[in-house]
C-alpha positions as CSV (number, residue, x, y, z in Angstrom):
1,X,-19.0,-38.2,9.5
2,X,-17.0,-41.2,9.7
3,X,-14.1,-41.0,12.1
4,X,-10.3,-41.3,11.2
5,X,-8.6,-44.0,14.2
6,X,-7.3,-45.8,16.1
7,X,-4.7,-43.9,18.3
8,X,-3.8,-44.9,22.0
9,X,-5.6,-43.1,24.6
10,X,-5.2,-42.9,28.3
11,X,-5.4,-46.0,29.9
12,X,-5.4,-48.0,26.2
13,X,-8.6,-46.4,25.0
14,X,-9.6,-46.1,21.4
15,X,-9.4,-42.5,20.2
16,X,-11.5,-41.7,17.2
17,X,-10.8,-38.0,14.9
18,X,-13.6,-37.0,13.0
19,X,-12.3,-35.9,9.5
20,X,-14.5,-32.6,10.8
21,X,-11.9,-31.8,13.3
22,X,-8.9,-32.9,11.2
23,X,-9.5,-30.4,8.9
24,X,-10.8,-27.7,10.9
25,X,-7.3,-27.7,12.4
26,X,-5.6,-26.7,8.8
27,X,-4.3,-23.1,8.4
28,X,-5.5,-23.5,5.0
29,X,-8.9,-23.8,3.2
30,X,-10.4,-27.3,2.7
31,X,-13.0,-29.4,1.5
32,X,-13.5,-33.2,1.0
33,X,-15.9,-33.8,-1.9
34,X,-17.9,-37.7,-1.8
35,X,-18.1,-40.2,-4.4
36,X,-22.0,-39.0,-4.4
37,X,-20.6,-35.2,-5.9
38,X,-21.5,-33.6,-2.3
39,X,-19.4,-32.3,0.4
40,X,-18.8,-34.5,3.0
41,X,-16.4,-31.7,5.3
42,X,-15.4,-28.4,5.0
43,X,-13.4,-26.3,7.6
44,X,-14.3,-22.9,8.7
45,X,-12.1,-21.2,6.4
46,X,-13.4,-23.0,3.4
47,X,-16.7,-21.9,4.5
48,X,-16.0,-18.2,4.6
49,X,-14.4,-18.5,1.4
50,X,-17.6,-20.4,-0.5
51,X,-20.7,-20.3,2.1
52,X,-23.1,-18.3,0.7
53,X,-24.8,-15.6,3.1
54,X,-28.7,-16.7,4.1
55,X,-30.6,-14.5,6.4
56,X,-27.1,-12.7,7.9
57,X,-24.8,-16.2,8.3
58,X,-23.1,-18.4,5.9
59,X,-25.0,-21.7,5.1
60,X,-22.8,-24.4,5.6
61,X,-21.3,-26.1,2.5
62,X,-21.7,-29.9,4.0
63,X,-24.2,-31.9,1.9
64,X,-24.8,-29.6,-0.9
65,X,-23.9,-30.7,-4.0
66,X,-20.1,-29.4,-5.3
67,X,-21.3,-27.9,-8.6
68,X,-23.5,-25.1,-6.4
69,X,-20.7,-23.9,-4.8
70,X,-17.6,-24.6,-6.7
71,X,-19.0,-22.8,-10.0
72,X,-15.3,-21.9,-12.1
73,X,-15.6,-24.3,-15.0
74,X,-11.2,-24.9,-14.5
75,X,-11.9,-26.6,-10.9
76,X,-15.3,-28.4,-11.6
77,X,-12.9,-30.5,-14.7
78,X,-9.9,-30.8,-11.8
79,X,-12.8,-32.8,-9.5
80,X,-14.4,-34.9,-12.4
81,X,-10.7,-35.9,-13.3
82,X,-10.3,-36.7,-9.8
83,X,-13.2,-38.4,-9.2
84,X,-12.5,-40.6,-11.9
85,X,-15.0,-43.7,-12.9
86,X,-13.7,-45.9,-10.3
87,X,-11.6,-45.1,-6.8
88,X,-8.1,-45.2,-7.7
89,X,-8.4,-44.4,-11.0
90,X,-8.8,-40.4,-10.3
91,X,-5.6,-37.7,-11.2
92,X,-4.4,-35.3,-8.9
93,X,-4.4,-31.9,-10.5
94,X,-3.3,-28.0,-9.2
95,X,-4.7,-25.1,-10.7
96,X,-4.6,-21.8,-10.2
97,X,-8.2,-19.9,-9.4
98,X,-8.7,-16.4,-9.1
99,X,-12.3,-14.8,-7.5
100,X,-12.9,-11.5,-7.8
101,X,-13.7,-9.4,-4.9
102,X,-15.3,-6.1,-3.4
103,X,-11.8,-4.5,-3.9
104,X,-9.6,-6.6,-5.8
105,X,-9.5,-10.4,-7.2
106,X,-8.6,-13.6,-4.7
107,X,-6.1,-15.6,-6.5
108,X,-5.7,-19.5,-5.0
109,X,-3.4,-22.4,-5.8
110,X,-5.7,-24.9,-5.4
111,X,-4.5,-28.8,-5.1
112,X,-6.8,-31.2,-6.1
113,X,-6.5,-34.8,-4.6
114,X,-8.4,-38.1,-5.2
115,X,-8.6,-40.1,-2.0
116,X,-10.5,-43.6,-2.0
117,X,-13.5,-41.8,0.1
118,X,-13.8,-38.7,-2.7
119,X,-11.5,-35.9,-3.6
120,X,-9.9,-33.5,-1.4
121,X,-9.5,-29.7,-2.5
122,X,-6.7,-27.5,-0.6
123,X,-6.8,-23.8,-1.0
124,X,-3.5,-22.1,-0.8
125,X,-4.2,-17.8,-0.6
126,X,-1.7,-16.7,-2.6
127,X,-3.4,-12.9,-3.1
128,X,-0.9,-11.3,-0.4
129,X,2.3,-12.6,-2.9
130,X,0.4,-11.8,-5.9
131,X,-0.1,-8.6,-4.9
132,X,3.2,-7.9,-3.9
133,X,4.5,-9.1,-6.8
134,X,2.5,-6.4,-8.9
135,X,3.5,-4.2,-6.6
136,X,7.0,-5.0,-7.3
137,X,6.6,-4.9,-10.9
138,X,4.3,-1.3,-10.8
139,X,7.3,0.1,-8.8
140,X,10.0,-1.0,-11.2
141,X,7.8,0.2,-14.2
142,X,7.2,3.9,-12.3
143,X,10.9,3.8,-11.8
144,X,12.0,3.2,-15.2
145,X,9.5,5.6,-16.4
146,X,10.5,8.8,-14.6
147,X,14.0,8.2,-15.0
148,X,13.5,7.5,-19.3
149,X,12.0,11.0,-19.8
150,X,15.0,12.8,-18.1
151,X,17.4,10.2,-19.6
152,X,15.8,11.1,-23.4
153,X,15.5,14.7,-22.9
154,X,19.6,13.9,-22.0
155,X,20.8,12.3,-24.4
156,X,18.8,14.0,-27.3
157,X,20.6,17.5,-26.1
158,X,23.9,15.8,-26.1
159,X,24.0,14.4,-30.0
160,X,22.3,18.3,-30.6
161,X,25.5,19.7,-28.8
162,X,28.1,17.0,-30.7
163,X,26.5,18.2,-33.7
164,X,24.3,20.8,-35.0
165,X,24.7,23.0,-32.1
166,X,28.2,22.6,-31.6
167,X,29.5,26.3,-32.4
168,X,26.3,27.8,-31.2
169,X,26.7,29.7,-27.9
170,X,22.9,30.7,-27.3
171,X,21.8,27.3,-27.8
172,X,24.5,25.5,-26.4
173,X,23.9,27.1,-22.9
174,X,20.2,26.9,-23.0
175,X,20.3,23.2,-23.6
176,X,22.9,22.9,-20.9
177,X,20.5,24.6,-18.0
178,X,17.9,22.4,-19.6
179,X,20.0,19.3,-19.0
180,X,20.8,20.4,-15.8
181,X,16.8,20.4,-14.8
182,X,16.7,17.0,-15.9
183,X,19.7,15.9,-14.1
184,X,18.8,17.8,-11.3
185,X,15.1,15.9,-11.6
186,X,16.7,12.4,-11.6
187,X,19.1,13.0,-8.5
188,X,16.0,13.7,-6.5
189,X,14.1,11.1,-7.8
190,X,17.1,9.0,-6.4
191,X,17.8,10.9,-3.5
192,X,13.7,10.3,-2.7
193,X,13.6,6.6,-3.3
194,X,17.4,6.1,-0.7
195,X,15.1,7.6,1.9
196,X,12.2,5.8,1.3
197,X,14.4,2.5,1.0
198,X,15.9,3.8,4.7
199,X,12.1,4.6,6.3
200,X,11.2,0.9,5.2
201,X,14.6,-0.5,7.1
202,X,13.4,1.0,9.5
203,X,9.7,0.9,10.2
204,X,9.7,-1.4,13.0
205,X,12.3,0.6,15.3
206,X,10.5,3.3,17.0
207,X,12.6,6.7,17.5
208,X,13.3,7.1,21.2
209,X,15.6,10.7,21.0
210,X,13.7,13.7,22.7
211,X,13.3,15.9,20.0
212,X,12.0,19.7,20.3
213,X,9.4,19.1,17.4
214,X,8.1,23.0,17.8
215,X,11.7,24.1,17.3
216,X,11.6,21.1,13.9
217,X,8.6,23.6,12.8
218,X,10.8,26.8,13.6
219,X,13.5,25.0,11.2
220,X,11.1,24.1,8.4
221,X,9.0,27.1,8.0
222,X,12.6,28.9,7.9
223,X,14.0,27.3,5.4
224,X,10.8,27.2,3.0
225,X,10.2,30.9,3.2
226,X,12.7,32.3,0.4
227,X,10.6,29.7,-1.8
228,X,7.0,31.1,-0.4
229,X,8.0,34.3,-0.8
230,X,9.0,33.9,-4.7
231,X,5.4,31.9,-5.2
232,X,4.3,34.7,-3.2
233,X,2.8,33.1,-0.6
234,X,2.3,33.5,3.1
235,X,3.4,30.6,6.0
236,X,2.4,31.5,9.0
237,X,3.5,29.4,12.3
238,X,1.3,28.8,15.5
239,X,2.1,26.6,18.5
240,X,5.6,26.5,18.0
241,X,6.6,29.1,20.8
242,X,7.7,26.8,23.6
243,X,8.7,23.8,23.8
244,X,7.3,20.8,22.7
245,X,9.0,17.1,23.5
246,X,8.5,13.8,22.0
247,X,10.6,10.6,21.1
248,X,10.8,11.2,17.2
249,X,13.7,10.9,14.5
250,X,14.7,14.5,13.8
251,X,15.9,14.5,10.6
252,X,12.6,12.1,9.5
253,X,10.2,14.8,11.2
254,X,11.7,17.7,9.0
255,X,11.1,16.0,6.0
256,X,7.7,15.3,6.8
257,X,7.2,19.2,7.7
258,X,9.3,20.1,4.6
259,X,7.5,17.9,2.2
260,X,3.9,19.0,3.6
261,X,4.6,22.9,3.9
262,X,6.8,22.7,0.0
263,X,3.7,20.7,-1.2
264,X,1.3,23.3,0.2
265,X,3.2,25.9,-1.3
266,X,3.9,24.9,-4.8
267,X,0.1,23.1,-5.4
268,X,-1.9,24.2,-3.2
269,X,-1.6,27.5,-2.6
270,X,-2.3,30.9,-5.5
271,X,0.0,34.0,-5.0
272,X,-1.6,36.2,-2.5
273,X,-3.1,33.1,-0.3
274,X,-1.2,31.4,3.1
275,X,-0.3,28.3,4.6
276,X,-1.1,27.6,8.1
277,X,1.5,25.2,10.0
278,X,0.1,24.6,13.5
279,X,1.0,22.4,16.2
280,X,-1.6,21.4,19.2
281,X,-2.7,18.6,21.5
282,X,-5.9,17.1,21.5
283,X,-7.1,13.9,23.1
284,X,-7.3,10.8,20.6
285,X,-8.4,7.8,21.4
286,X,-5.6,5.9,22.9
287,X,-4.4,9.1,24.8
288,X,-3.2,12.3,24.1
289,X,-1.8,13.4,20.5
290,X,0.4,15.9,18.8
291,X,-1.3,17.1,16.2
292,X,0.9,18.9,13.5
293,X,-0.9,20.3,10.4
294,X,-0.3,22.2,7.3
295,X,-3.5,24.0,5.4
296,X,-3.4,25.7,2.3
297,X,-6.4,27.4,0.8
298,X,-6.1,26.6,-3.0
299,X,-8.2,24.5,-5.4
300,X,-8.7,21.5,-3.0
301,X,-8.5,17.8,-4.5
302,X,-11.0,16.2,-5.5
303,X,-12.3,13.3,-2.7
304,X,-11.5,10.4,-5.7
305,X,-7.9,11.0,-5.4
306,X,-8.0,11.4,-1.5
307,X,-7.3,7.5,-0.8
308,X,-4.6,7.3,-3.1
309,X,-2.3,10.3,-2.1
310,X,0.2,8.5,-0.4
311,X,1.0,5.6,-3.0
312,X,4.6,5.8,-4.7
313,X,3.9,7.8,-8.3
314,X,0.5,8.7,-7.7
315,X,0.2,12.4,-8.6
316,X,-3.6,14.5,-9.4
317,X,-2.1,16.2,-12.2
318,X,1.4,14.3,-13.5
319,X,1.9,17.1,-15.3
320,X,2.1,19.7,-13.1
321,X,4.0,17.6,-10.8
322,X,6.6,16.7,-12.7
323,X,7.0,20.7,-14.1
324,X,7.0,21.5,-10.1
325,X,9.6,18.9,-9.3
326,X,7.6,16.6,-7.9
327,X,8.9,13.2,-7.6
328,X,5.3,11.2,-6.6
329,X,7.0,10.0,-3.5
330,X,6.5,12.6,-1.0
331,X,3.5,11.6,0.5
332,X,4.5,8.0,0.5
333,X,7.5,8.9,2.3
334,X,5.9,11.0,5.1
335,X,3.4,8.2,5.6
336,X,6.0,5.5,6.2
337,X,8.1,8.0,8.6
338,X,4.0,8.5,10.3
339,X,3.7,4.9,10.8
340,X,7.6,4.7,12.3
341,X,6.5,7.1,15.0
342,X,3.4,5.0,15.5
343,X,1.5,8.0,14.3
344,X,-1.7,8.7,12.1
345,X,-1.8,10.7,8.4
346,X,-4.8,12.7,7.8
347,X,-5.7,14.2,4.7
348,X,-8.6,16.5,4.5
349,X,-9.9,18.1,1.6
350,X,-12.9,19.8,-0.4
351,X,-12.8,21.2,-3.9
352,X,-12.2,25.2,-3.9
353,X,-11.7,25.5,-0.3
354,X,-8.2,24.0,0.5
355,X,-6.9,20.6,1.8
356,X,-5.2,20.0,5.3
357,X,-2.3,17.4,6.4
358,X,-2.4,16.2,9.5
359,X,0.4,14.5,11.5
360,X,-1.1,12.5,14.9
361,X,1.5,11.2,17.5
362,X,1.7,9.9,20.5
363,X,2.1,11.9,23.3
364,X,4.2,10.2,26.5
């Protein structure tokens, strides 16, 4: 590898840089490509990102030939053109490559640049931004979706009311309580995406208030039993007869009980069955935990759906949901209030025999 010098050294001394150790110092993926079409240095993170696994490692990429590991047809005409017939006579280039991947596609800014010795190739990951960005724009297009159904249903009864149904009393007030649902459907839509906005502000302050989280329970199970009752069903309360103290956000911690135990209730749960709201200590891994749980013994949900519960607008059956009230953010809210308190969000479930939610916290 030929060296890259001089510098000063102690006492005068010539100190030489091997190209090898220039790059392996980037916080980026690179590789220098030779005028011979093989690659003369590679850093460690170029090497993850290209080596190729042989018997359990990665084979290093130095001295192979570029066109066995860089295969996308896009970079191999960036190189040629950089390469050029002569040195000096190559162009820079910058392209933008994307790799798929077990889970989803790599996507790189890649800079391409001729140097007298070869051509230089900078990776730039740009998968975290790209990913938020379609994050962004899914959220934006969820948004505007559940607010245009309620908004059309709206305005549709309004020109009905300005005109056709103007004089008529029956139908005028059973489009009115229908507007109202749909007015009623948006305001919690927004009131659930203000309190998601305010769990994200604050996500990295950790609650410190003593809060009585068995007399939280007391509170919830409380106020959800007029709507239990009408869906008759049965909540039934263990753990919560003393006290039981931990730094948590009250107001945050009965949402996460109300949105668990309502959830349990209006999905999960057939007229005639229960819900089981416990609280209990157990030992995790890092200590002692809290752990506070809601079962219901209703249809289940099937394990497919399991890692995507707690995305924003994900619902099993949309449908339903929406008829329910459901706004798709529940779950996403109670696991962004779980991660505040520097706590764990279980959800267990099997097909015909019921699902459980599972709050872990800290204890001390």
């Amino acid at each position: 590898m030929a060296p890259i010098g001089p510098e000063a050294g102690e006492g005068g001394d010539e100190v030489l840089l091997p190209v090898q150790a220039i790059l392996a110092g980037l916080p980026i993926a690179v590789a220098l490509i030779g005028r011979d079409d093989r690659i003369l240095a590679a850093n460690p993170l170029a090497e993850a990102l290209f080596g190729r696994p042989a018997s359990g490692a990665v084979t290093g990429m130095t001295g192979r030939h570029h066109g066995l590991t860089f295969r996308q047809p896009e970079l191999l005409a960036a190189i040629a053109a950089a390469m050029g017939s002569r040195p000096g006579e190559g162009q820079a280039g910058r392209l933008r490559l994307v790799m798929p991947d077990a889970t989803q596609d790599r996507v790189h800014e890649v800079t391409v640049t001729p140097l007298a010795e070869g051509v230089l190739l900078a990776f730039e990951d740009l998968s975290a931004v790209t990913r938020i960005d379609q994050m962004r724009r899914d959220f934006v297009a969820n948004v505007s979706h559940e607010l245009r159904t309620p908004l059309t249903s709206l305005l549709g009864f309004i020109d009905t009311l300005r005109g056709a149904a103007r004089n008529d009393a029956p139908a005028r007030e059973r489009f009115l309580a229908i507007m109202a649902a749909e007015a009623e459907r948006m305001n919690r839509l927004v009131r659930d995406l203000l309190h998601l906005s305010r769990v994200e502000a604050e996500l990295r302050v950790r609650p410190e208030e003593e809060v009585d989280l068995a007399a939280v329970a007391r509170s919830a199970v409380a106020t959800l039993r007029p709507v239990a009752e009408a869906a008759g069903v049965t909540i039934r309360l263990e753990g919560a007869e003393t006290e039981v103290l931990l730094p948590a956000d009250r107001d945050q911690m009965t949402q996460v009980l109300n949105n668990l135990i309502e959830n349990a209730v209006k999905y999960g749960s057939p007229a005639g069955a229960s819900v089981e709201v416990r609280l209990g200590r157990e030992q995790g891994p890092r200590g002692p935990m809290l752990r506070l749980s809601v079962t219901d013994h209703g249809e289940g949900i099937d394990e497919v759906h399991l890692p995507r519960l707690t995305e924003r607008f994900y619902r099993v059956d949309g449908h339903r949901s929406r008829e329910k009230g459901g706004t798709g953010l529940g779950l996403a809210i109670v696991k962004h209030i779980v991660n505040r308190h520097r706590g764990r969000f279980l959800i267990e479930s099997e097909k015909g025999k019921g699902s459980r939610f599972s709050v872990l916290l800290p204890v001390g």
